[in-house]
N, CA, C and O atoms as a GROMACS GRO file, in nm:
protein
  492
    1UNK      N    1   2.573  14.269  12.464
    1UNK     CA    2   2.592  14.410  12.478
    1UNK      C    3   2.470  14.478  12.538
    1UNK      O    4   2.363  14.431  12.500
    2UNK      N    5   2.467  14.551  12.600
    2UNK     CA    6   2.375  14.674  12.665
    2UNK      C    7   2.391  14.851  12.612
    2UNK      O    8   2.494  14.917  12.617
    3UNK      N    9   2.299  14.882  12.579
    3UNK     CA   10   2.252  15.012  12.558
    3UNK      C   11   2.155  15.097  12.621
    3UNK      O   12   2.046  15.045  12.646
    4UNK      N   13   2.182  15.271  12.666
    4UNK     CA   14   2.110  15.298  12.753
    4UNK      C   15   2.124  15.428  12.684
    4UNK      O   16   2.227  15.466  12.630
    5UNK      N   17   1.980  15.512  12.693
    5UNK     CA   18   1.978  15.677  12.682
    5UNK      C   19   1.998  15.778  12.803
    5UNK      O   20   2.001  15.901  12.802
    6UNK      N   21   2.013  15.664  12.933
    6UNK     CA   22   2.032  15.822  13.034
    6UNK      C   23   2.109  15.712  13.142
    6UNK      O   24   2.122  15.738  13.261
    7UNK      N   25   2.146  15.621  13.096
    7UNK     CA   26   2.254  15.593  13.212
    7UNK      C   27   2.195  15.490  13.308
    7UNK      O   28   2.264  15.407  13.367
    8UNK      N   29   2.045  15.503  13.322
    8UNK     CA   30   1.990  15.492  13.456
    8UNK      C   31   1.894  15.338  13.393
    8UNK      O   32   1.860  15.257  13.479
    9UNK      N   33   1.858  15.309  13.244
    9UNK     CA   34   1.801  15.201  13.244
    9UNK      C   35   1.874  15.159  13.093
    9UNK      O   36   1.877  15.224  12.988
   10UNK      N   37   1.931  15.022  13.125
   10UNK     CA   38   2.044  14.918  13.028
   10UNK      C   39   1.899  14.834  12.958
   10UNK      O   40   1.796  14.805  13.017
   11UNK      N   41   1.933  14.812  12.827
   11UNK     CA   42   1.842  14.685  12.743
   11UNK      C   43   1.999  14.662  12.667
   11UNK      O   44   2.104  14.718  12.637
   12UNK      N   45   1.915  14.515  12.660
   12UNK     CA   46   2.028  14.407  12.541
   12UNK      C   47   2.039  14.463  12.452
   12UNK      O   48   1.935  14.528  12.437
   13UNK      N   49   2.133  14.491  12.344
   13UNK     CA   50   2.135  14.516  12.206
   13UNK      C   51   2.162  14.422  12.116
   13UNK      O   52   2.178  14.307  12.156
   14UNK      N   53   2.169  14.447  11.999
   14UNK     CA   54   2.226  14.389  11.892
   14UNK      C   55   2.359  14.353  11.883
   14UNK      O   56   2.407  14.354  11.996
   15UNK      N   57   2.438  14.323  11.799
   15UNK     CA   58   2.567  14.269  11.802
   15UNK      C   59   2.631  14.373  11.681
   15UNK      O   60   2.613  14.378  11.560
   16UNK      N   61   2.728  14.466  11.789
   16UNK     CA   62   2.775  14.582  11.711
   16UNK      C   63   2.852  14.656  11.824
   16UNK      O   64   2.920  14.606  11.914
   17UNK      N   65   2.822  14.797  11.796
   17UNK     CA   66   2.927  14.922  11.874
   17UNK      C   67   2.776  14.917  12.008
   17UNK      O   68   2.668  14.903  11.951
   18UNK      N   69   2.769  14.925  12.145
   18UNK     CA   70   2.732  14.910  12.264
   18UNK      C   71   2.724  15.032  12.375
   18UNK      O   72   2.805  15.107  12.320
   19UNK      N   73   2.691  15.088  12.467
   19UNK     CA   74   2.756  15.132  12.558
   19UNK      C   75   2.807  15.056  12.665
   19UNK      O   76   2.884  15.116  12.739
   20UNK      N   77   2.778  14.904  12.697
   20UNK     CA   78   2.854  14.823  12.779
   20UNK      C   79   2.855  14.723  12.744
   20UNK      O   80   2.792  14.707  12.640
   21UNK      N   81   2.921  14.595  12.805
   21UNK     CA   82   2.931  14.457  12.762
   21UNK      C   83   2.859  14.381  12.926
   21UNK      O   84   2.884  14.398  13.045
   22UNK      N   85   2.788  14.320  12.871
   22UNK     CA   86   2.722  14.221  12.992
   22UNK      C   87   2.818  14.160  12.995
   22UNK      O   88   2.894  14.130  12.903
   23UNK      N   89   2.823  14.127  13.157
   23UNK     CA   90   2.937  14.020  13.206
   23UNK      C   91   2.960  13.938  13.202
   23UNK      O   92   3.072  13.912  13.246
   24UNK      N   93   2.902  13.861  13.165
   24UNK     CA   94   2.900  13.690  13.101
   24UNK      C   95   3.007  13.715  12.981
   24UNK      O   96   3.055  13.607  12.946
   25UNK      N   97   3.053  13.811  12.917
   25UNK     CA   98   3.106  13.757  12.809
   25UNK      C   99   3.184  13.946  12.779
   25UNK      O  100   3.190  14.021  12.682
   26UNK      N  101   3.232  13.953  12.934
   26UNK     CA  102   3.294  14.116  12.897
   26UNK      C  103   3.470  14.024  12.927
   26UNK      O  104   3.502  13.943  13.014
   27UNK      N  105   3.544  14.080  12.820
   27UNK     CA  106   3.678  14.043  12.758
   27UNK      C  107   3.750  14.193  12.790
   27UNK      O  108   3.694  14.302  12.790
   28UNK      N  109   3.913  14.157  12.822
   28UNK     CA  110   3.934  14.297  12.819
   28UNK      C  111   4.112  14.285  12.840
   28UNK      O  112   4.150  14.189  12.907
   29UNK      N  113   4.215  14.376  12.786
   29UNK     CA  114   4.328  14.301  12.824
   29UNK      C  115   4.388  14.372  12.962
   29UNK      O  116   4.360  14.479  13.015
   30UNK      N  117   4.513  14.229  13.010
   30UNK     CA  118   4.592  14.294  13.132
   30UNK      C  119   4.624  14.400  13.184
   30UNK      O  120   4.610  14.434  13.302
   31UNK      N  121   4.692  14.490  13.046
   31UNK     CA  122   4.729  14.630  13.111
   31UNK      C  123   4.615  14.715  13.109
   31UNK      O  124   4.650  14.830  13.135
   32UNK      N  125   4.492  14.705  13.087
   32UNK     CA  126   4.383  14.760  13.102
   32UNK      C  127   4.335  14.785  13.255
   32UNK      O  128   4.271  14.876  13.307
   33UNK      N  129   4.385  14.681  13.298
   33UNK     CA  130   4.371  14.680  13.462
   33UNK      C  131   4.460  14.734  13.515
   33UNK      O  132   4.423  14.785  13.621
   34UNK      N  133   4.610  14.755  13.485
   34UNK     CA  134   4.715  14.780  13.494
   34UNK      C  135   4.694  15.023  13.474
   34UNK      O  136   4.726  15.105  13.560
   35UNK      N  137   4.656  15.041  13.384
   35UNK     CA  138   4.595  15.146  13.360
   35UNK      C  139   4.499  15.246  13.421
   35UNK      O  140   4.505  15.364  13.454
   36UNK      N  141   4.390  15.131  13.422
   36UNK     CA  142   4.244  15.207  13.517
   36UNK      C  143   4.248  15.168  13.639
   36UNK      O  144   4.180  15.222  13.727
   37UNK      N  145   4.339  15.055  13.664
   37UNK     CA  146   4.330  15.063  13.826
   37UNK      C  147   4.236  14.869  13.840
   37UNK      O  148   4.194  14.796  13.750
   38UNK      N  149   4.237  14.857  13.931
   38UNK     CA  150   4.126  14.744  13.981
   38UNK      C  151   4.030  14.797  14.028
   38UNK      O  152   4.002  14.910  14.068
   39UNK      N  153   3.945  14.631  14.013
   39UNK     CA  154   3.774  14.628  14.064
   39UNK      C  155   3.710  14.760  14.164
   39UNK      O  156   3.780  14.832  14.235
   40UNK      N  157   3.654  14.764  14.157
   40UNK     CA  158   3.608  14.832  14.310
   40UNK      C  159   3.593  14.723  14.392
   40UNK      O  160   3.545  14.623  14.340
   41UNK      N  161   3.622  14.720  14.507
   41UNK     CA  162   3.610  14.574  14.571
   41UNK      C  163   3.471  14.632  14.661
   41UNK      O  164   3.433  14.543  14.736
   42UNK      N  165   3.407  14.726  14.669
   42UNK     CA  166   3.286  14.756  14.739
   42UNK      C  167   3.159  14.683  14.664
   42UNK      O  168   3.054  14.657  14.724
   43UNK      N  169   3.183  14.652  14.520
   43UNK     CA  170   3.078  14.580  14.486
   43UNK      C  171   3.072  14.416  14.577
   43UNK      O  172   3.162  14.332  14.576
   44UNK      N  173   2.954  14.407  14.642
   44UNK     CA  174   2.949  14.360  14.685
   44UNK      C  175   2.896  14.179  14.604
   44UNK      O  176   2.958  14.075  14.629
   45UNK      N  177   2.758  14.189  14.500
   45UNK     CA  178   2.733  14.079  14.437
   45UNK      C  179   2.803  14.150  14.284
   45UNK      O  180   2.846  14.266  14.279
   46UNK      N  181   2.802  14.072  14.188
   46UNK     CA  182   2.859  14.095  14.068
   46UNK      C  183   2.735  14.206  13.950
   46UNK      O  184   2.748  14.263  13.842
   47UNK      N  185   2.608  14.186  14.060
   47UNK     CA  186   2.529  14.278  13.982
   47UNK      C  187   2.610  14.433  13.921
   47UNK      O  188   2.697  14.470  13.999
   48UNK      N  189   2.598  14.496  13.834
   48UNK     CA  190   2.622  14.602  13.816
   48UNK      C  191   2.753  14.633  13.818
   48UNK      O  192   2.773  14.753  13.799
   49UNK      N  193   2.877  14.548  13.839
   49UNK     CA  194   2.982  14.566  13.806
   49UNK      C  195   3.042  14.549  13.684
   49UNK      O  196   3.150  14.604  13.660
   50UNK      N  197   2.985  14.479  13.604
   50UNK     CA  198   2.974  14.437  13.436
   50UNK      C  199   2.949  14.610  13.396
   50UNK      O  200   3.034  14.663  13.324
   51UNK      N  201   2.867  14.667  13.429
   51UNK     CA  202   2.800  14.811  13.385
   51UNK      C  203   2.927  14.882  13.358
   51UNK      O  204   2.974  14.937  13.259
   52UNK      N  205   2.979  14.857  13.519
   52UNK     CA  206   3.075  15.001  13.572
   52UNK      C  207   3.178  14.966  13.534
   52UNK      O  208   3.244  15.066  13.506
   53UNK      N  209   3.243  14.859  13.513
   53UNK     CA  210   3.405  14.839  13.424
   53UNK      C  211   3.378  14.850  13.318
   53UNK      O  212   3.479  14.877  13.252
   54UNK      N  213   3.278  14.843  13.251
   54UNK     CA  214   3.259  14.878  13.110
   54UNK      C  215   3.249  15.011  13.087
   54UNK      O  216   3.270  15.048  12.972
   55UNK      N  217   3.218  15.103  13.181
   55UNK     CA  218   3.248  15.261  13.154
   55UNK      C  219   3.376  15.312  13.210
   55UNK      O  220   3.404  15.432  13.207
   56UNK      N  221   3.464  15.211  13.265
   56UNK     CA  222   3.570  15.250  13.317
   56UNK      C  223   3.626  15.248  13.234
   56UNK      O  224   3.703  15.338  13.203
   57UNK      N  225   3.600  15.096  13.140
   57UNK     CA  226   3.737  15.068  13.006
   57UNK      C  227   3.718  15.135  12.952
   57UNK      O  228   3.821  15.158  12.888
   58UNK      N  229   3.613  15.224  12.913
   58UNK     CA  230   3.529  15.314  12.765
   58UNK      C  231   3.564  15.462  12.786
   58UNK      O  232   3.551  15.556  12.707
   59UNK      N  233   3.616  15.463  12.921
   59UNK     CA  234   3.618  15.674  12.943
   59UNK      C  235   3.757  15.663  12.915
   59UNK      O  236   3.837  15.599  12.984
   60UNK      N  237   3.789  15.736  12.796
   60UNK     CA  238   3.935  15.816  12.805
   60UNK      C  239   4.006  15.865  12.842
   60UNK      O  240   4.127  15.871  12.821
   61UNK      N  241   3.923  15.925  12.925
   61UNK     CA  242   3.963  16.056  13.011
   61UNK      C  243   3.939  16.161  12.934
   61UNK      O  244   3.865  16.169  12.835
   62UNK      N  245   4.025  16.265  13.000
   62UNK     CA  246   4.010  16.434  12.949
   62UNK      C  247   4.111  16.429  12.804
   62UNK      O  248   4.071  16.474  12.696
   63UNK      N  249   4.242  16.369  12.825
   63UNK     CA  250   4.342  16.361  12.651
   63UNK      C  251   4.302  16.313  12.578
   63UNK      O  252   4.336  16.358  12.468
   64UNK      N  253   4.192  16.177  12.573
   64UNK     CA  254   4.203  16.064  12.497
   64UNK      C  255   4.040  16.046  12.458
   64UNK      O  256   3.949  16.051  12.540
   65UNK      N  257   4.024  16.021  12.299
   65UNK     CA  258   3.815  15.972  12.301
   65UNK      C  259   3.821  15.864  12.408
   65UNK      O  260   3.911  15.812  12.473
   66UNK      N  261   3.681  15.848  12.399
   66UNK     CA  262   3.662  15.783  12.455
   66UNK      C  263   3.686  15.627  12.369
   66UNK      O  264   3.706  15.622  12.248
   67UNK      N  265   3.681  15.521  12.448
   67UNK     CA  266   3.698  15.391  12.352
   67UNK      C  267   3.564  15.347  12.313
   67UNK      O  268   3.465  15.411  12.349
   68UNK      N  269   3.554  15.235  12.236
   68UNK     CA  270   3.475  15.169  12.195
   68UNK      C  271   3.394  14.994  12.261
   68UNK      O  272   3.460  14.891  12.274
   69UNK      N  273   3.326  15.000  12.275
   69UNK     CA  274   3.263  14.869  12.335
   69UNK      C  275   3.205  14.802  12.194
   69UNK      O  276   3.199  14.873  12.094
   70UNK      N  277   3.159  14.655  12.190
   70UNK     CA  278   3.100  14.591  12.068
   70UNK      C  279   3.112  14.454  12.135
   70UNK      O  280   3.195  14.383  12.192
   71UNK      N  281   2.951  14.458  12.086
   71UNK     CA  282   2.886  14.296  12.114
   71UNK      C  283   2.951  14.222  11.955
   71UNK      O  284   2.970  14.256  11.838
   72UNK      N  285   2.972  14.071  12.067
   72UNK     CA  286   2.967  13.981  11.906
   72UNK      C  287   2.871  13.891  11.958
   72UNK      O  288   2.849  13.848  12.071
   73UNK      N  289   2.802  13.870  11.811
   73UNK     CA  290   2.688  13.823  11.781
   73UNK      C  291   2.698  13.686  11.865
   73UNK      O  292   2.800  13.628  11.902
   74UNK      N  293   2.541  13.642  11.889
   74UNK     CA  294   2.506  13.521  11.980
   74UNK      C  295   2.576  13.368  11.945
   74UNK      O  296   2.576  13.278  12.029
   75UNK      N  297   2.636  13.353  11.809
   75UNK     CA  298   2.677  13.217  11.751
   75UNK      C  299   2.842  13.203  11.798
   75UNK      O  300   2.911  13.103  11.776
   76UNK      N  301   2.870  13.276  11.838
   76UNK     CA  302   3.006  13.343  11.893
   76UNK      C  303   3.060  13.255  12.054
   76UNK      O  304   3.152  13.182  12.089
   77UNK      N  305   2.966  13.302  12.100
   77UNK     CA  306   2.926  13.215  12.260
   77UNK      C  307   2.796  13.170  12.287
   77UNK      O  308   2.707  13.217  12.216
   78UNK      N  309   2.756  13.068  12.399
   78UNK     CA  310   2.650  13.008  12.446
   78UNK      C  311   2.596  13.112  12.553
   78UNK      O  312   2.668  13.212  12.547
   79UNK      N  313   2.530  13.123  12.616
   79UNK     CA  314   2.493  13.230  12.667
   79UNK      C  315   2.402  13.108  12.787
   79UNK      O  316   2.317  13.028  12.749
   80UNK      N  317   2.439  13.119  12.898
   80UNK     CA  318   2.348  13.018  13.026
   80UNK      C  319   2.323  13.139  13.109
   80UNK      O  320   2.384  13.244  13.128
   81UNK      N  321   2.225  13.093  13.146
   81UNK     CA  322   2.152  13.199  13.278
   81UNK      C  323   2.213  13.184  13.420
   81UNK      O  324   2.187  13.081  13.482
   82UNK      N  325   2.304  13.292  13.487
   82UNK     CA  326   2.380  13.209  13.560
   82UNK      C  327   2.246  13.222  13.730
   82UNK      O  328   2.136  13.262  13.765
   83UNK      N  329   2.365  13.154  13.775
   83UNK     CA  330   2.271  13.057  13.891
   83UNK      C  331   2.268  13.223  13.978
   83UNK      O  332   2.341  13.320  13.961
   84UNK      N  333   2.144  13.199  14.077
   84UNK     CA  334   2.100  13.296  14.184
   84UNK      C  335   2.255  13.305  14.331
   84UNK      O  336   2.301  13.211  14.396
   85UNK      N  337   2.272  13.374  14.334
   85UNK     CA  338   2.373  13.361  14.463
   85UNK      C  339   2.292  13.378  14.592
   85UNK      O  340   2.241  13.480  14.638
   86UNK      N  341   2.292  13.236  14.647
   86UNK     CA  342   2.239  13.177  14.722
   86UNK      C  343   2.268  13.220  14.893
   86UNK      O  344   2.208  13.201  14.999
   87UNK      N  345   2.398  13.288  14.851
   87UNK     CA  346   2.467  13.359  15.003
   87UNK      C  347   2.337  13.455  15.064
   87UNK      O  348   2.295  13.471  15.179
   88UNK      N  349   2.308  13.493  14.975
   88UNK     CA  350   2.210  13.649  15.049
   88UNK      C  351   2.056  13.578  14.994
   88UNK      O  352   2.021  13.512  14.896
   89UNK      N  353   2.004  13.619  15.088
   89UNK     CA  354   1.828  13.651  15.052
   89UNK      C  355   1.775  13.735  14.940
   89UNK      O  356   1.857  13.816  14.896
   90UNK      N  357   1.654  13.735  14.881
   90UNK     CA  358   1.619  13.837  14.778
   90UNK      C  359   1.578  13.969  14.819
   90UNK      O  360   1.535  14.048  14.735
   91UNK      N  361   1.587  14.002  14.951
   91UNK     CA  362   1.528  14.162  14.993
   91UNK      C  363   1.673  14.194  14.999
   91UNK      O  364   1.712  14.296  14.942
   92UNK      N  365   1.778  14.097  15.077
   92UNK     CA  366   1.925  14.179  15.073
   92UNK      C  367   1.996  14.151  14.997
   92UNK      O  368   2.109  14.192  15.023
   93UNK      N  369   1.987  14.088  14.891
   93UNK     CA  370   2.034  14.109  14.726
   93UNK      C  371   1.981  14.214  14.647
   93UNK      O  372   2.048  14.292  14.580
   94UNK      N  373   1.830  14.214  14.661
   94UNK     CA  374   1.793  14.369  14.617
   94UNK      C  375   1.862  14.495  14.628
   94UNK      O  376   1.895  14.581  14.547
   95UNK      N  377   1.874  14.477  14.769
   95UNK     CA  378   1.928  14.591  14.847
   95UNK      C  379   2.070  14.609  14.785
   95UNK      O  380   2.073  14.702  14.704
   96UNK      N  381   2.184  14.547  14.802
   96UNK     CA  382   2.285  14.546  14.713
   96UNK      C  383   2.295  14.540  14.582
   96UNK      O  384   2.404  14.582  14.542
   97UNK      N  385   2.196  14.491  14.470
   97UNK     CA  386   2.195  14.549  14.377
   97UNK      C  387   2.180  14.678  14.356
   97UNK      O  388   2.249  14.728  14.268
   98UNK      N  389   2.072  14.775  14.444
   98UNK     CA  390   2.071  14.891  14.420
   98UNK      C  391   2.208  15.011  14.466
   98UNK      O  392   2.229  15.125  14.426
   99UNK      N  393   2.283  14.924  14.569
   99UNK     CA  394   2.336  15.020  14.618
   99UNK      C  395   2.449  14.965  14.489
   99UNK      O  396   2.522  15.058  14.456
  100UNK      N  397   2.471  14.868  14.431
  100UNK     CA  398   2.604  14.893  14.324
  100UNK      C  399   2.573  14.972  14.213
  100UNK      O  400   2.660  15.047  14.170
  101UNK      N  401   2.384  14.966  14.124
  101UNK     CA  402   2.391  15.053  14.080
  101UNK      C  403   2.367  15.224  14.125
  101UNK      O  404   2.336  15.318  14.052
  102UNK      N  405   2.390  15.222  14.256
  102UNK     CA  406   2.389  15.388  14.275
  102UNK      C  407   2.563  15.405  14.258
  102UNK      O  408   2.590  15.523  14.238
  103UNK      N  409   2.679  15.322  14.260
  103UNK     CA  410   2.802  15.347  14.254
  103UNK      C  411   2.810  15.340  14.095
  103UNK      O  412   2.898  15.401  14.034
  104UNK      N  413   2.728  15.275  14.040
  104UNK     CA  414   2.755  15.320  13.868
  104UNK      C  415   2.728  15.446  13.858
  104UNK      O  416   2.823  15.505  13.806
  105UNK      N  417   2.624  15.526  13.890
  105UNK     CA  418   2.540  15.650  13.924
  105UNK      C  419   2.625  15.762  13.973
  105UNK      O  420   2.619  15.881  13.942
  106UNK      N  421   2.702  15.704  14.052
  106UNK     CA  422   2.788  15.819  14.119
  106UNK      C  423   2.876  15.876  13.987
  106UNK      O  424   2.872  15.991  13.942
  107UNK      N  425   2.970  15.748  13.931
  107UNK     CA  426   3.149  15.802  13.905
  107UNK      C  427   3.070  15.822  13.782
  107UNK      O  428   3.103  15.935  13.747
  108UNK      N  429   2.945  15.755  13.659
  108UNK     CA  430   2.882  15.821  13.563
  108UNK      C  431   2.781  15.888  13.539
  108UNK      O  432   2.765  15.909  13.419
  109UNK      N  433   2.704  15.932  13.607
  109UNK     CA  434   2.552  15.953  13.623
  109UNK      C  435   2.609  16.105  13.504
  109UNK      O  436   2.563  16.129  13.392
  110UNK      N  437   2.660  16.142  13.540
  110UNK     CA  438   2.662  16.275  13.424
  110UNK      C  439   2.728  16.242  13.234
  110UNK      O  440   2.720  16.305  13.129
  111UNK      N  441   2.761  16.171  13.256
  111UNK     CA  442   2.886  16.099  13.161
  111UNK      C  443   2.788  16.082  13.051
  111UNK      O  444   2.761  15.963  13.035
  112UNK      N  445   2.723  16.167  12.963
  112UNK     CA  446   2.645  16.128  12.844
  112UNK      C  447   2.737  16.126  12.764
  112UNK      O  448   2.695  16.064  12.667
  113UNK      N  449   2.864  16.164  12.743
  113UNK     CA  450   2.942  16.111  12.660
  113UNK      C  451   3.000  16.009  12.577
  113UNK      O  452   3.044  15.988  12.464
  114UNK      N  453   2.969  15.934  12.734
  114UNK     CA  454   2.964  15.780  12.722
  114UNK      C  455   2.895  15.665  12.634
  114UNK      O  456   2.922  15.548  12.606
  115UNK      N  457   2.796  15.751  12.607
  115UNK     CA  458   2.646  15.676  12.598
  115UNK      C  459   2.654  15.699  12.387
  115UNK      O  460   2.663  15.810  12.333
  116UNK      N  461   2.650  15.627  12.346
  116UNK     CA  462   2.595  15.612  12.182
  116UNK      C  463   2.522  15.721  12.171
  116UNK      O  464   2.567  15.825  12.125
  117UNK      N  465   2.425  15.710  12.204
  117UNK     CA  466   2.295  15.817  12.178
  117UNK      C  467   2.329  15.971  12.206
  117UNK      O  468   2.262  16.065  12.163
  118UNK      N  469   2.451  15.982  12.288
  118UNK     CA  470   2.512  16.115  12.319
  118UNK      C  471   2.371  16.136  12.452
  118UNK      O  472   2.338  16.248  12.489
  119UNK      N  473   2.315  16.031  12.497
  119UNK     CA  474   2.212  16.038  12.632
  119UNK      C  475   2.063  16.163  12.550
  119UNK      O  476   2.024  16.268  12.602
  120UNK      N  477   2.021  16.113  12.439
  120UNK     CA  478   1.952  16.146  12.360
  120UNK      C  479   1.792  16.060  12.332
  120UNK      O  480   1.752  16.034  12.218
  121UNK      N  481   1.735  16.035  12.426
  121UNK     CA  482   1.630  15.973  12.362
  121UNK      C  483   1.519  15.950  12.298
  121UNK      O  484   1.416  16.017  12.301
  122UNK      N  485   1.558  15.785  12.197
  122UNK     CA  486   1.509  15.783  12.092
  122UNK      C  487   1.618  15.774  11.951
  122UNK      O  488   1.604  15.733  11.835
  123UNK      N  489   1.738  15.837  12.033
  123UNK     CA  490   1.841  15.846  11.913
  123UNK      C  491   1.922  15.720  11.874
  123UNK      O  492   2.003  15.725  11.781
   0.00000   0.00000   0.00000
């Protein structure tokens, strides 16, 4: 799981209620996709798309709370470091990491709602 006070910087958490699920181990059902729609296919490497479907599954919208995210604890799954994607270089992997998290930035950058802390930090 990942937790953040302003949206803009994610740390690991504990194993509990989250504001996102790292992608190695983000679960989610069919009609969920069926609902919010599919991927963005503009993400280009998988960086930062773990972030942004996890605030997609989590916003309610305007009728509905918002939902809930929750890490399960490390004995649950193995956890491997996955491999470097070897397609791109590290200045233009950079580069596309930043531009997927400026598309997290865009559709939430205001969305403290989202956020545990109510985008409160320290809380």
């Amino acid at each position: 799981g990942l937790v953040s006070d302003d949206l803009r910087h994610f740390d690991r958490a504990e194993p509990g209620e989250v504001d996102a699920i790292d992608g190695a181990a983000l679960a989610f059902r069919r009609a969920d996709v069926a609902e919010r729609g599919v991927l963005d296919e503009r993400f280009r490497l998988g960086l930062n798309l773990d972030i942004w479907w996890s605030l997609v599954l989590r916003d309610g919208g305007e009728e509905q709370p918002n939902r809930r995210a929750v890490a399960i604890g490390e004995g649950a799954v193995v956890r491997h470091e996955p491999l470097p994607d070897m397609s791109v270089d590290g200045a233009e992997r950079d580069r596309l990491a930043r531009r997927s998290f400026y598309r997290v930035l865009d559709r939430f950058g205001a969305r403290r709602d989202l956020l545990l802390s109510g985008g409160v930090p320290g809380a």
